[in-house]
Phi, psi and omega in degrees: 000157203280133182306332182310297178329315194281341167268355181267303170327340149294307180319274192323308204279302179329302212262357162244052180224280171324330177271342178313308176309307200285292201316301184322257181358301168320309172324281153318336162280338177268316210274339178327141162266324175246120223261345198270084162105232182264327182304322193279338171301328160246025148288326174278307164285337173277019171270131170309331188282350174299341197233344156297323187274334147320287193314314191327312200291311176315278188312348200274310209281319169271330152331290158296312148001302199275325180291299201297322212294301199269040204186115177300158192296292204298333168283321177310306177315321189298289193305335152284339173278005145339298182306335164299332222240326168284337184295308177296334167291322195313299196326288199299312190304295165326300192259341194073039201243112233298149185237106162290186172282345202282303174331290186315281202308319226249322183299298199333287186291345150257342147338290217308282190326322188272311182324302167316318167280318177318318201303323211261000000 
């Protein structure tokens, strides 16, 4: 297989297994109904999205693993911040939680940047 192919397959798998981890994480973080103390602590580990998002992350981890073997670190870092920009849409779609103008620009301006490293 052509190695490009396995690295943008890599990329891509990188970047929804991380919004998987966070959107999970939000979930679990959010759904406890009691608030108090040690109850929300073990309300938060018996919520199932606590443990999606632990697999994601696991999985995201070997992943990436697997992403640096073919990709120099400075670009792989580039390339990775791409997971900013899903997490925030996924966010909004999901949470409703607002995309400012500062946010939009700041999506804007790491777009350019990951555009900008894929080229080279």
């Amino acid at each position: 297989m052509n190695p490009l192919i396995i690295v943008l397959c890599l990329w891509v798998a990188n970047i929804t297994l991380d919004t998987l981890g966070q959107i999970a994480f939000k979930f679990s973080a959010t759904a406890p109904q009691n608030r108090n103390g040690w109850y929300y602590w073990v309300d938060l580990f018996r919520n199932y999205w606590l443990w999606i998002g632990i697999g994601s992350y696991i999985a995201e981890f070997l992943l990436w693993l697997a992403f640096l073997t073919l990709v120099p670190l400075s670009q792989g870092i580039l390339l990775g911040s791409i997971n900013i920009i899903a997490v925030m849409i996924v966010g909004r779609i999901l949470f409703k939680e607002m995309l400012t103008l500062h946010r939009v620009l700041g999506m804007l301006f790491i777009t350019i940047g990951v555009i900008l490293v894929g080229v080279s």
